[in-house]
N, C-alpha and C positions, 0 to 999 in steps of 0.2 A: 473400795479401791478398784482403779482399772484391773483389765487383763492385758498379758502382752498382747501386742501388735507387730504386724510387719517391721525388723527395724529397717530406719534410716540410716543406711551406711556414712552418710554425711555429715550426719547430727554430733558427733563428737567432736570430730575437726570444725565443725562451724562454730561449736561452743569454745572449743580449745584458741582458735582464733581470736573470735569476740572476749573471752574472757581474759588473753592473755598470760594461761597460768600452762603448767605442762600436765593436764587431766589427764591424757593419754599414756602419761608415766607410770600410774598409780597401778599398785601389785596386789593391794587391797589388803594392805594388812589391819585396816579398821583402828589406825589408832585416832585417827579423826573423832571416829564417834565415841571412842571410850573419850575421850577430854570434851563432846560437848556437851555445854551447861543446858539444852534445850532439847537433846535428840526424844528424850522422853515424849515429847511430845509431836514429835514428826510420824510419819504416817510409812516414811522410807528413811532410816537414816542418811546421814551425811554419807558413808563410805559406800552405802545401796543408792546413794544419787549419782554419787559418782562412779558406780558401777553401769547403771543405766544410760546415762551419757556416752558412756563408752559402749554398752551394746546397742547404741541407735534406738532408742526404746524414748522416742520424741514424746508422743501422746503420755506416757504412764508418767513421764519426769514431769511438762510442764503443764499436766494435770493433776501434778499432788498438790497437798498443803505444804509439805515437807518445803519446798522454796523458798515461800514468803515465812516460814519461821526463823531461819537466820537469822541473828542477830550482830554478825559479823567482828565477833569478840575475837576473833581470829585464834581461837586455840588451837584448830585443826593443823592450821600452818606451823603452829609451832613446834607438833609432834610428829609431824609428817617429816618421813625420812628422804623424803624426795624434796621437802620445803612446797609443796603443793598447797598454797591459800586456796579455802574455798569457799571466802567469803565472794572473791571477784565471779568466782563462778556461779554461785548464787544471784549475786547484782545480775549476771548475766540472763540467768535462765529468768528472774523475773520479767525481765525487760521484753525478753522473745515470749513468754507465753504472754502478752500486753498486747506485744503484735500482732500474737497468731491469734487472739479473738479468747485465749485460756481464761476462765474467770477466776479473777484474784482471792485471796483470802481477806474477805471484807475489813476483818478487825488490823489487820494486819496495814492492807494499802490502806488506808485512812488513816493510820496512825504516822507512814511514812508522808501520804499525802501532807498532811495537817505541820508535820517538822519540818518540809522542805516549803512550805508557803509564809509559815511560819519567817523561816530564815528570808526569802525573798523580799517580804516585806518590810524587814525590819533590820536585817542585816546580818540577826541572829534569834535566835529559839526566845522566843517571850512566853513562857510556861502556858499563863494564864490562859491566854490568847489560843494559843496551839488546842489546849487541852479542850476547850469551850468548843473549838472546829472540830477537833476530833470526838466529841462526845456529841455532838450535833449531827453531823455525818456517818458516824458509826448507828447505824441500826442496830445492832445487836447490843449495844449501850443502851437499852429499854430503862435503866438504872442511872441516869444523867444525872442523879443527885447522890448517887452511892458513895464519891469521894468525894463528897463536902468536906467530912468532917477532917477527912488530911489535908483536904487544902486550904482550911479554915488555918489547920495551926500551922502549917507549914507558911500561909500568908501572917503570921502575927509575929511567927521566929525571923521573916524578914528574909527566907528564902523563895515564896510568889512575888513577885513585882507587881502592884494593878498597873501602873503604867509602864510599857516597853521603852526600852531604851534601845535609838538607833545606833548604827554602827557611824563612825565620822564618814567612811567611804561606801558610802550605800552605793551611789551611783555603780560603782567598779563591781559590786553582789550583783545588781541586776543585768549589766552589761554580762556575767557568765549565763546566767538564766538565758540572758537574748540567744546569745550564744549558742548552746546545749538548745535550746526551740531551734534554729533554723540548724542545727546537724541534723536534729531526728527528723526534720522537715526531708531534707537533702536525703539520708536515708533510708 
């Protein structure tokens, strides 16, 4: 793990902006992270991400792993006595350490990568398809054949699809894609 750094007095309110949520509210009573299903495995919890945020501690937040483990089940917001989601702020801080040059958590963005191409192409999530990109992409997937054997049955139970099925209004899925490209272009 990092060490602190100089904070950025900035870095809260810039997240609290982009993220939309009131981060700067929170008292820190950590019920966040007692309800997350993943904190186990973050590196900072939820309620020390959001404590970092709030002390300008740029470098140590969107240099963890802790970010891209979100899974954005939203339990945080649900115990949060302030109603603080910190899924949006999660979305958020991955996006800015993307910016800022942060290297991702390889397993992680490639899984999100592989769901959101997935969708673009097709309209919606084609299992098969997805998993094939994301197992292809993923480096750390050295084991590209390790979940044959669940997608063997789960393709015979008639939950894999080999062939994708589009959405009727594909056109209108890509027209948001274009969309979201020329904001982050503008941005």
């Amino acid at each position: 793990m990092a060490t602190a750094c100089e904070p950025d007095l900035t870095f809260g309110r810039l997240v609290q902006e982009r993220c939309q949520e009131p981060i700067l509210g929170c008292y820190y009573c950590q019920k966040c992270t007692a309800g997350c299903p993943v904190a186990f495995a973050m590196d900072y919890k939820p309620a020390q991400v959001l404590r970092l945020v709030q002390l300008g501690q740029k470098d140590l937040v969107l240099g963890s792993t802790a970010i891209w483990m979100c899974v954005g089940c939203e339990a945080c917001g649900t115990r949060c006595p302030n109603r603080i989601r910190l899924a949006p702020m999660f979305d958020t801080l991955r996006y800015m350490a993307l910016e800022g040059g942060y290297k991702p958590e390889p397993a992680v963005y490639w899984l999100h990568r592989s769901f959101l191409d997935s969708i673009r192409l097709w309209g919606r999530v084609h299992e098969m398809s997805m998993l094939a990109q994301y197992k292809t992409h993923n480096l750390l997937g050295k084991d590209f054949i390790a979940d044959m054997k669940v997608a063997l049955y789960l393709f015979v139970k008639g939950k894999i699809l080999s062939l994708p099925e589009r959405v009727h209004r594909l056109a209108e899925v890509r027209r948001l894609y274009k969309r979201q490209a020329a904001a982050e272009v503008e941005s």
